[in-house]
VOBA-1610 file (N, C-alpha, C; in pm, whole numbers, padded with zeros to 5 digits, always signed):
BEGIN
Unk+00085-00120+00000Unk+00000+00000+00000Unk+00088+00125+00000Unk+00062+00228-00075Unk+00115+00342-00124Unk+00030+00434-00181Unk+00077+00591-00134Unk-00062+00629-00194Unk+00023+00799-00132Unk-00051+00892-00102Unk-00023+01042-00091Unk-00065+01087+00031Unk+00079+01126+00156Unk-00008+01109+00287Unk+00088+01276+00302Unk-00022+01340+00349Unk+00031+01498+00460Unk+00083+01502+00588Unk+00194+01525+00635Unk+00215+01549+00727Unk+00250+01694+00793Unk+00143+01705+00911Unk+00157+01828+00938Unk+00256+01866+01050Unk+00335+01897+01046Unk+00449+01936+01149Unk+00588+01810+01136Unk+00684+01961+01124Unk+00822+01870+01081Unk+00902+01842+01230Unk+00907+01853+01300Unk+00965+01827+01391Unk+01035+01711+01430Unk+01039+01641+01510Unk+01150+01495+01535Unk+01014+01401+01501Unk+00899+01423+01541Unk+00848+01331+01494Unk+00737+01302+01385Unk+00731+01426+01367Unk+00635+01490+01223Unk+00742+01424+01101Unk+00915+01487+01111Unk+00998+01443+00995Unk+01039+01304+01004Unk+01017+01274+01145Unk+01031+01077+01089Unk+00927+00997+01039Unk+00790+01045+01058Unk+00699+00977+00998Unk+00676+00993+00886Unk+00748+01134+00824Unk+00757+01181+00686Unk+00894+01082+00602Unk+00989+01011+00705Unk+01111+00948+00662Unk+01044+00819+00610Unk+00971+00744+00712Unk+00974+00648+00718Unk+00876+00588+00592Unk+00784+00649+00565Unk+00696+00695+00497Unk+00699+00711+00339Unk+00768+00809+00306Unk+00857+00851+00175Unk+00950+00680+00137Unk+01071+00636+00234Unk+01133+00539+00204Unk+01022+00409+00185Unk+00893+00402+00262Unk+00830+00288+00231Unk+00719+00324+00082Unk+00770+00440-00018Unk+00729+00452-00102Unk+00634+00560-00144Unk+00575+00580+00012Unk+00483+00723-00007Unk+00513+00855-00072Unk+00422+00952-00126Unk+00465+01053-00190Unk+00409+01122-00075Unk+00505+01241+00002Unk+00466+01269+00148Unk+00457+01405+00106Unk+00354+01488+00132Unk+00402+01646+00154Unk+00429+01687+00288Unk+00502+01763+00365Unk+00529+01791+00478Unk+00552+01987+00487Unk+00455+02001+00588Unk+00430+02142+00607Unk+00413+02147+00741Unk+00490+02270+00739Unk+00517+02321+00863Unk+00512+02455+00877Unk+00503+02564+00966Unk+00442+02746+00937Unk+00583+02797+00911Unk+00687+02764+00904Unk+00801+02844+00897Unk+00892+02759+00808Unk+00937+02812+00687Unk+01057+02745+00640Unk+01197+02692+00721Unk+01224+02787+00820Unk+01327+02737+00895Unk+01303+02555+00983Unk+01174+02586+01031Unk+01117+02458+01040Unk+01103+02383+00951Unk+01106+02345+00826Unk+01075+02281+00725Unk+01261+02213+00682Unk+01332+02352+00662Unk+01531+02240+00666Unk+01557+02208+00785Unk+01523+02203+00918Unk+01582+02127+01035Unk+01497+02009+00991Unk+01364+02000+00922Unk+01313+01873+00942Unk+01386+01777+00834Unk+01403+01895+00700Unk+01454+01754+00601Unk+01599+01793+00629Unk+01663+01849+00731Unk+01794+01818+00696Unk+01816+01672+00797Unk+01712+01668+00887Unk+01750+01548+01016Unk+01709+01464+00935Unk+01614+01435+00839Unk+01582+01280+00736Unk+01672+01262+00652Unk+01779+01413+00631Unk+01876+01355+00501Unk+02003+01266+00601Unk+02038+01365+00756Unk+02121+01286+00811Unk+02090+01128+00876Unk+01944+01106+00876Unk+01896+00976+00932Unk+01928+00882+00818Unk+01899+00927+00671Unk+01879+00861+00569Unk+02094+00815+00561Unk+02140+00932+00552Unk+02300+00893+00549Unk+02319+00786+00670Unk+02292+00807+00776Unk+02321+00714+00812Unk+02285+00553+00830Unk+02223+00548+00796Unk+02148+00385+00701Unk+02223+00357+00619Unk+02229+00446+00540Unk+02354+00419+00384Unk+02469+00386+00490Unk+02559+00447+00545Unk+02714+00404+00570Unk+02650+00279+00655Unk+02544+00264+00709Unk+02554+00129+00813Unk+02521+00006+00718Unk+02523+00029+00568Unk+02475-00061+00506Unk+02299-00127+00475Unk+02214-00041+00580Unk+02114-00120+00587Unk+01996-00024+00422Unk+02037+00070+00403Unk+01983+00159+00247Unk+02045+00154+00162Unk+01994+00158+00077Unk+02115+00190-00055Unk+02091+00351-00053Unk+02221+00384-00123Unk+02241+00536-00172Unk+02134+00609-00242Unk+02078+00466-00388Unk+01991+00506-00484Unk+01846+00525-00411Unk+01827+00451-00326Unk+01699+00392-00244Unk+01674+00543-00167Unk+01808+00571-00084Unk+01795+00691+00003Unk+01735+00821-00058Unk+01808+00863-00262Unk+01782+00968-00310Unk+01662+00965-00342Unk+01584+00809-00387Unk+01441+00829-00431Unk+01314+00870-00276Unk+01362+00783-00154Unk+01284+00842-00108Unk+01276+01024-00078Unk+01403+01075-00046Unk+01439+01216-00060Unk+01327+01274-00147Unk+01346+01236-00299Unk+01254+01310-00426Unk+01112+01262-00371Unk+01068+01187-00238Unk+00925+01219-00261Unk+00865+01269-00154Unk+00962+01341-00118Unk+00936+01431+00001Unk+00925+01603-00059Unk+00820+01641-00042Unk+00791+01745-00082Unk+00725+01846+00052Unk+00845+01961+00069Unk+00773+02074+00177Unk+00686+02187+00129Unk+00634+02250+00242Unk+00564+02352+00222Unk+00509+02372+00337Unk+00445+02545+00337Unk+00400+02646+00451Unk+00281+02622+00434Unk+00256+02636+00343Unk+00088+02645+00283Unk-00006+02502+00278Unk-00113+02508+00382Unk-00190+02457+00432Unk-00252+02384+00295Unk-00283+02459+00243Unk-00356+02417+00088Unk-00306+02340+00009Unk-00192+02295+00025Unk-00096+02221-00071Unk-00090+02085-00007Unk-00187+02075+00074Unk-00239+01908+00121Unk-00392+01856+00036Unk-00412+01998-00020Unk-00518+01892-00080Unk-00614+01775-00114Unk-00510+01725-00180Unk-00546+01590-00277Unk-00442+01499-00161Unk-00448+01477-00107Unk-00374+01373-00026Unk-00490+01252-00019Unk-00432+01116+00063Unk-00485+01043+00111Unk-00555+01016+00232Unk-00415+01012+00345Unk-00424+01032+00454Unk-00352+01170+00487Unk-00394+01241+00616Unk-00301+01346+00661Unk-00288+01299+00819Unk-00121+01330+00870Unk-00151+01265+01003Unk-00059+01396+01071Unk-00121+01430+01211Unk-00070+01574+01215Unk-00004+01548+01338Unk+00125+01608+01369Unk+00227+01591+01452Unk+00252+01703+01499Unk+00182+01814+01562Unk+00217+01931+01607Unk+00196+01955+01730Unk+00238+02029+01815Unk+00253+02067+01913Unk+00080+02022+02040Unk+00153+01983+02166Unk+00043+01869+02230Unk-00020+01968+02307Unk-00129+02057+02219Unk-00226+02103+02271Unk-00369+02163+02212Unk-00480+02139+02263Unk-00570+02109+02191Unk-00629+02234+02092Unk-00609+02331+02169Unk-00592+02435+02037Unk-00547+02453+01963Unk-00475+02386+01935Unk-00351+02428+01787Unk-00401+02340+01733Unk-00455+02232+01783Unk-00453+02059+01687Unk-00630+02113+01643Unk-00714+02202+01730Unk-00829+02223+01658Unk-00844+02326+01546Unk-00747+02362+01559Unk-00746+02492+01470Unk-00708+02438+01343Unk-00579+02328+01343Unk-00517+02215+01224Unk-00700+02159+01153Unk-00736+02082+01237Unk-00824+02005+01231Unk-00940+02080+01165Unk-00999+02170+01155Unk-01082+02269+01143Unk-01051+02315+01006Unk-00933+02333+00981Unk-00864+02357+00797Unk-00862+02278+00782Unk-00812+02173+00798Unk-00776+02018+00771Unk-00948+01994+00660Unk-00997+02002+00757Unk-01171+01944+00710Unk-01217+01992+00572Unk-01161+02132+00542Unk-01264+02235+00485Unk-01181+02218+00310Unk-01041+02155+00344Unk-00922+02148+00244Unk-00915+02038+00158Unk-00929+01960+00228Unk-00904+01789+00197Unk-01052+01702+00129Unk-01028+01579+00097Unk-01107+01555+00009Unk-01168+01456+00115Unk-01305+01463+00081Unk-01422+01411+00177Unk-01392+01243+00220Unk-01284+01185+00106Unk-01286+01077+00172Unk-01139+01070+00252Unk-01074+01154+00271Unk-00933+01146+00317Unk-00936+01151+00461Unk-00854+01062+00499Unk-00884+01034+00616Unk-00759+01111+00702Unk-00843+01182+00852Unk-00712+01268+00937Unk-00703+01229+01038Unk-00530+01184+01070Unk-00469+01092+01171Unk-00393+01216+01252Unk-00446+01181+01380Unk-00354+01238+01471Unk-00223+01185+01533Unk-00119+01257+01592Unk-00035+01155+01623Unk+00022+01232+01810Unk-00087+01251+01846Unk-00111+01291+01967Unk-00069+01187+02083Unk-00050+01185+02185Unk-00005+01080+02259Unk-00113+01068+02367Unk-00151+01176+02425Unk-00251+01182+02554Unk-00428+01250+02514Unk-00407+01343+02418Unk-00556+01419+02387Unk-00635+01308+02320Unk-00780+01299+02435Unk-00885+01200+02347Unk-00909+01285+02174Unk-00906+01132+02088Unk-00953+01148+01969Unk-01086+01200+01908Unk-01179+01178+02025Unk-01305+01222+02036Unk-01313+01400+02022Unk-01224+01403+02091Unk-01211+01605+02141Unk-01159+01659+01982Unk-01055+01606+01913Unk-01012+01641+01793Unk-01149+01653+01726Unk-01189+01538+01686Unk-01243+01485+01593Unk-01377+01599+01563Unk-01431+01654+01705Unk-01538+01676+01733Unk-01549+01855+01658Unk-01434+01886+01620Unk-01432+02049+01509Unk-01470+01985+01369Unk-01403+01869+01359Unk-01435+01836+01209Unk-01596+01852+01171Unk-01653+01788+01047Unk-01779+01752+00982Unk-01732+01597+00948Unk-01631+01566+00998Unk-01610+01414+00979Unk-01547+01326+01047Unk-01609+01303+01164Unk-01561+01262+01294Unk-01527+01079+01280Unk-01602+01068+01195Unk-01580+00902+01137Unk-01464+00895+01085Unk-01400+00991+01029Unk-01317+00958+00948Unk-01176+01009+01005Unk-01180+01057+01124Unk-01063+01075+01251Unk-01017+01019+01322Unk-00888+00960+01331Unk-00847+00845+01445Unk-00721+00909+01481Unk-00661+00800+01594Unk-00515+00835+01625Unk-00418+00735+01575Unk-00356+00814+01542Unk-00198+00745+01459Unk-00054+00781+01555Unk-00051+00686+01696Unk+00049+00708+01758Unk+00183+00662+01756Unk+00267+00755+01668Unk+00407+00677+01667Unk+00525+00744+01752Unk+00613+00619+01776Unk+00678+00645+01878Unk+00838+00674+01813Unk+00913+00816+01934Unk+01039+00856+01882Unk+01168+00775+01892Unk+01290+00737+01842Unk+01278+00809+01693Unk+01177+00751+01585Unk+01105+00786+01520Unk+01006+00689+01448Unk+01088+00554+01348Unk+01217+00619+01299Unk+01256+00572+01206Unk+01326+00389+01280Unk+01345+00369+01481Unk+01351+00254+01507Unk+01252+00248+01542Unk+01143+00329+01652Unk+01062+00248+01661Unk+00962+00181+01621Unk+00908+00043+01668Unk+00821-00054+01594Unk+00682-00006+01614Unk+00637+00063+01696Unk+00501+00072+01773Unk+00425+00193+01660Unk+00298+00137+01652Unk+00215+00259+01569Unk+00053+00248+01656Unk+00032+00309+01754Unk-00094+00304+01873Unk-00210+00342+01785Unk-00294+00299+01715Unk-00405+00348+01674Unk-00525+00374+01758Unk-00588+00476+01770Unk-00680+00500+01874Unk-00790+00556+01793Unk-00895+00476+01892Unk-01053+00466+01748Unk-01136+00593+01874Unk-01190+00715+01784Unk-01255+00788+01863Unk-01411+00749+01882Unk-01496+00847+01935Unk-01595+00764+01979Unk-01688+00716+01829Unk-01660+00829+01759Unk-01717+00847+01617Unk-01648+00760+01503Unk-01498+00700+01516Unk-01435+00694+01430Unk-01496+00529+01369Unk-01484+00499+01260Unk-01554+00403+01163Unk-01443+00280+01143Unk-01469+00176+01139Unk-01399+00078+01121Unk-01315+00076+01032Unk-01390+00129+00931Unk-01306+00114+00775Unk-01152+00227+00790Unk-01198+00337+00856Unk-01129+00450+00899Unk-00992+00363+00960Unk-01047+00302+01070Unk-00893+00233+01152Unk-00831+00135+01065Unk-00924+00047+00994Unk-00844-00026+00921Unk-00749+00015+00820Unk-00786+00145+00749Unk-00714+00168+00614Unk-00586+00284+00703Unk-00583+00294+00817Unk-00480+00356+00862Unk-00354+00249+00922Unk-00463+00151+00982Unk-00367+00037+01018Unk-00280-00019+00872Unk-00347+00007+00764Unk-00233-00052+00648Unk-00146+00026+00617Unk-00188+00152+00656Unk-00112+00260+00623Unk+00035+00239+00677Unk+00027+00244+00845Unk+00135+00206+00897Unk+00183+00082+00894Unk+00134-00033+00880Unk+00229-00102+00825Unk+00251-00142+00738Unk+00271-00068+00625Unk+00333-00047+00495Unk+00432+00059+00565Unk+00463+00118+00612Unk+00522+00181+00653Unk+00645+00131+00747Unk+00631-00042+00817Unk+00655-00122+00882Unk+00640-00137+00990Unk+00562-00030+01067Unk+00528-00077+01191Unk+00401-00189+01213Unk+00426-00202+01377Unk+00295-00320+01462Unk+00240-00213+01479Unk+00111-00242+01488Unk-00048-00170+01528Unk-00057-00268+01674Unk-00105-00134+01783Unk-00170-00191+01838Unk-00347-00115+01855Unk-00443-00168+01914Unk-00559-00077+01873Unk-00615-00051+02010Unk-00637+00049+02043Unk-00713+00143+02165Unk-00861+00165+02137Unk-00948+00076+02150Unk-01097+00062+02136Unk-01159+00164+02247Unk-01122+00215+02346Unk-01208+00338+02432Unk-01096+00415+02441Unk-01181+00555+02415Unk-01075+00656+02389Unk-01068+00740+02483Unk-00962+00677+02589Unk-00921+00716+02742Unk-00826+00795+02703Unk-00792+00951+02772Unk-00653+00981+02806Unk-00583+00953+02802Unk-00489+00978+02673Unk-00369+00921+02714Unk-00310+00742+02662Unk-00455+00663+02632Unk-00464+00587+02560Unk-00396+00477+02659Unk-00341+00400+02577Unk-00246+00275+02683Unk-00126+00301+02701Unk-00021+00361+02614Unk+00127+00388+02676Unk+00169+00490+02679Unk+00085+00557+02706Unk+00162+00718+02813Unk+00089+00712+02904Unk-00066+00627+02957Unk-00062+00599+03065Unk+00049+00506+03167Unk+00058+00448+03079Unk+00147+00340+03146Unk+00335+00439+03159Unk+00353+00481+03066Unk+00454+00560+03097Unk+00468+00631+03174Unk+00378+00713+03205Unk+00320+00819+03289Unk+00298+00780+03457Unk+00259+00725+03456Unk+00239+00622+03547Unk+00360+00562+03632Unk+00446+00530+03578Unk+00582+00483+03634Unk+00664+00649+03612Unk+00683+00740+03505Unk+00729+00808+03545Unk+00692+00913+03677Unk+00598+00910+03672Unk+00540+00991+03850Unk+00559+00905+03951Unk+00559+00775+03970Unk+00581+00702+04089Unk+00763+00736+04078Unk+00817+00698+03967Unk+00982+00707+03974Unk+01030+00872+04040Unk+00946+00973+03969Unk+00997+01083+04020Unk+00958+01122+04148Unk+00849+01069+04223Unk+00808+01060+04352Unk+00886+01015+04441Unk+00940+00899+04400Unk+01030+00825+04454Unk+01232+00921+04493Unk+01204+00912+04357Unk+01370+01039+04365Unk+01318+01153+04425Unk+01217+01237+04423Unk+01189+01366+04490Unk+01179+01330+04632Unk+01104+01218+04715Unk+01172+01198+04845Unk+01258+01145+04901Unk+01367+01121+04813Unk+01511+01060+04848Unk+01522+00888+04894Unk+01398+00838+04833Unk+01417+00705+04871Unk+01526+00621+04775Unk+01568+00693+04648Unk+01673+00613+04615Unk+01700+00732+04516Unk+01860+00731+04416Unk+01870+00808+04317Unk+01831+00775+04209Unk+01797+00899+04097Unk+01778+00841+03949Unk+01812+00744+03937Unk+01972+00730+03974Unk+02026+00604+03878Unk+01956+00483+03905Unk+01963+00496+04048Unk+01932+00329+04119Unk+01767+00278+04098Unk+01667+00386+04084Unk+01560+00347+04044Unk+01547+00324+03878Unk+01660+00391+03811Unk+01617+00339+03654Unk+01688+00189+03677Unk+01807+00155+03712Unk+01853+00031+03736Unk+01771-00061+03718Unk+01698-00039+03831Unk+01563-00100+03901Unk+01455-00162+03829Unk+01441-00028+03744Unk+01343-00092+03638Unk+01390-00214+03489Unk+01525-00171+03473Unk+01584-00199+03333Unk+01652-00335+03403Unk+01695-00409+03542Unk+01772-00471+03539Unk+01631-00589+03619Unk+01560-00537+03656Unk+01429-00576+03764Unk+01302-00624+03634Unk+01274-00566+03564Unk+01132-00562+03494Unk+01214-00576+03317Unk+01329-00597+03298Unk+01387-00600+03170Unk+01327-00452+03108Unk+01347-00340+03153Unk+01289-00213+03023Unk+01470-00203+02979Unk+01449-00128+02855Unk+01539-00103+02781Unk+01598+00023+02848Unk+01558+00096+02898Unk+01570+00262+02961Unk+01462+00263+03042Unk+01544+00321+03178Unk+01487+00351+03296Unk+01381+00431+03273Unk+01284+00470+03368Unk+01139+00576+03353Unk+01235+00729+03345Unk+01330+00768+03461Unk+01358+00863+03444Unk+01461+00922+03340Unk+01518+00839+03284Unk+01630+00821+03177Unk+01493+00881+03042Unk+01370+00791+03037Unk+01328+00822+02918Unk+01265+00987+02943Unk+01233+00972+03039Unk+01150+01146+03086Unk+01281+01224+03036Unk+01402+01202+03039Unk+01524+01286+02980Unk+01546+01286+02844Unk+01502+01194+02810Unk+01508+01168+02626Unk+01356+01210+02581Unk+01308+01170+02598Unk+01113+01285+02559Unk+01105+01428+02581Unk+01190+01480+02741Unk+01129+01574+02748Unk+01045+01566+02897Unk+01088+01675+02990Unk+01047+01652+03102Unk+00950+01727+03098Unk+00946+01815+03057Unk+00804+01906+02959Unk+00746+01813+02920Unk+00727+01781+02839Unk+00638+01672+02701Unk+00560+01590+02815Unk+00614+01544+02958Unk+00579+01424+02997Unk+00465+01497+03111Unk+00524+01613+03191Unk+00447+01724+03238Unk+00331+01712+03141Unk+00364+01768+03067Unk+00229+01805+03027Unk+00114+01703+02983Unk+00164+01553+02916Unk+00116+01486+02889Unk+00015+01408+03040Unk+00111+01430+03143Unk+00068+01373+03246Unk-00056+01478+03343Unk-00030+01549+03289Unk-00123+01701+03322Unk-00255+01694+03256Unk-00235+01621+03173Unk-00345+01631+03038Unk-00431+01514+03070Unk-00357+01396+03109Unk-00469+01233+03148Unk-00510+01278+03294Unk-00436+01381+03419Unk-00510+01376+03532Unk-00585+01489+03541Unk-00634+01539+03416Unk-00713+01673+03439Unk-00859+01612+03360Unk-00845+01480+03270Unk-00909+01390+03234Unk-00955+01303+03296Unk-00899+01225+03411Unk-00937+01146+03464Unk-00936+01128+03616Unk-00880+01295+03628Unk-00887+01302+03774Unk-00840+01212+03867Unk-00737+01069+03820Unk-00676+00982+03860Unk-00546+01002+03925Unk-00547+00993+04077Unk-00429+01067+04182Unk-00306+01033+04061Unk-00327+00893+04063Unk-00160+00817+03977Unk-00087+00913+03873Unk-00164+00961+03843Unk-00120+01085+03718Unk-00092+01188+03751Unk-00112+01241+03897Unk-00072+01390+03906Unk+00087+01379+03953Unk+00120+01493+03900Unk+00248+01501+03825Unk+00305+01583+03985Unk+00430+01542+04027Unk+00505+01579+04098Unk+00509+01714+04128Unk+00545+01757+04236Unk+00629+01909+04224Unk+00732+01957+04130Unk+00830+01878+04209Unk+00971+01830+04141Unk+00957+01821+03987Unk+00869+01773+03894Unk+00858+01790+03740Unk+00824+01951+03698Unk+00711+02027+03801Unk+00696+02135+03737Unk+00785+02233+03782Unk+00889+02174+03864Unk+00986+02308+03889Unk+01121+02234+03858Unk+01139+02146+03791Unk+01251+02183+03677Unk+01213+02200+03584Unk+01001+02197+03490Unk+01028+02259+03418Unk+01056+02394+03389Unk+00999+02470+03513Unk+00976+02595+03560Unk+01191+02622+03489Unk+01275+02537+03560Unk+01423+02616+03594Unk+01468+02566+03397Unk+01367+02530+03345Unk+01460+02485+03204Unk+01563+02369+03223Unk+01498+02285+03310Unk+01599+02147+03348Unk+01494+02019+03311Unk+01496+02066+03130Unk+01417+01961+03044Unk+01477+01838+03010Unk+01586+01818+03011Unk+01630+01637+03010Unk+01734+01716+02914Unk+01764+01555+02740Unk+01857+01624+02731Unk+01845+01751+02619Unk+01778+01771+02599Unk+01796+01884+02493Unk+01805+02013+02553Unk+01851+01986+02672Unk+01891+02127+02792Unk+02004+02110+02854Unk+02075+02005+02841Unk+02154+01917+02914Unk+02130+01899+03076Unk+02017+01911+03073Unk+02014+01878+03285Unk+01853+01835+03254Unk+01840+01737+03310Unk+01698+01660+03309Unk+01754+01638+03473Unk+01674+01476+03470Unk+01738+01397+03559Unk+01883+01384+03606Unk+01923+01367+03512Unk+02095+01324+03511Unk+02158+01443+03384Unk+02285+01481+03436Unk+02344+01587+03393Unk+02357+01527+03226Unk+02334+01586+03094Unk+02389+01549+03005Unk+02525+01608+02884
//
């Protein structure tokens, strides 16, 4: 399966789903409001794509064709004629209704619009459109280009046919589907993330053990690949704030309310590593 998919927002994970996407054959347009945003996104798919080539696992020729079917742009309108559009922008519900709301009025009545939201019910998106059937969630996980996981989440409105032709979508793309039939907060794995990251940072905020020894804990105890607080440093201690802000303002569920300690390093700019001080110094 191949066909003409929009992606709205270039960012780390807007431009990997635009990578992954393009190389599995798609003709991708990718728009974003600022050109400067638009070369950080294809310059990180040209360096993701190089590096596949030297590791052997792309070819050179393979790398330039997916490149040529990546096509940017500012302009909202130049999604058109797409297939699917799956929108990767910033995790808050105004911006994604405001997307969603053009999205509707642009696109062709049968094109279907995927969110790639992690915590906002699909229901709440869906509900600006005139085509709430035809809205689901398309959750992929960073960097997109290893990871396997693609979370599809069916809103209350969304139509069978809708999840199915997105589920081929992504895997043609090569990811596993998994499917989220009630469209809870947050869905199944940023609750579950969420979840261990507030007990972990609970845990380090009253000194019952350090970062290190509780990520240990988890990665050497429960086999995870990366500790809870290790990943809150690689996401984004923001991203997880807020995400975790977002399922307990939803579900009013103690487990989710988010530490002190998270909103006052986000408060000091001690976001993990793209600040170099999260958890652990980077």
């Amino acid at each position: 399966m191949a066909g003409k998919l929009a992606v709205i927002g270039a960012g780390l994970m807007g431009s990997g789903i635009a990578q992954v996407s393009a190389q599995a054959g798609w003709d991708v347009v990718l728009r974003d409001v600022t050109e400067a945003a638009l070369t950080r996104g294809t310059d990180g798919i040209k360096a993701s794509y190089d590096k596949f080539v030297s590791k052997g696992k792309l070819t050179a020729e393979d790398a330039q064709a997916a490149l040529a079917r990546i096509t940017t742009t500012t302009d909202l309108d130049a999604v058109a004629d797409v297939d699917i559009v799956v929108e990767a922008a910033f995790e808050k519900i105004e911006i994604k209704h405001e997307i969603f709301r053009a999205l509707d009025k642009i696109v062709r009545e049968d094109t279907i619009l995927a969110s790639n939201t992690s915590a906002i019910p699909i229901t709440k998106i869906a509900a600006v459109t005139e085509r709430p059937e035809r809205v689901v969630g398309a959750h992929f996980f960073s960097p997109v280009p290893m990871m396997q996981l693609c979370e599809l989440v069916r809103g209350y409105k969304t139509s069978d046919e809708t999840l199915e032709t997105t589920r081929a979508f992504a895997e043609s793309v090569g990811k596993t589907c998994i499917v989220v039939n009630r469209d809870v907060a947050g869905f199944v794995t940023t609750r579950l993330i969420s979840a261990l990251v507030v007990e972990a940072a609970k845990l380090y905020e009253s000194g019952v053990a350090s970062a290190e020894d509780i990520d240990i804990a988890c990665k050497l105890g429960f086999g995870h690949a990366m500790g809870p607080l290790a990943t809150a440093d690689l996401t984004g201690v923001d991203i997880l704030l807020h995400a975790t802000s977002n399922i307990y303002t939803e579900s009013q569920d103690e487990k989710f309310a988010p530490p002190e300690l998270m909103r006052r390093m986000v408060d000091a700019g001690d976001i993990g590593r793209k600040s170099g001080q999260g958890f652990y110094k980077h």
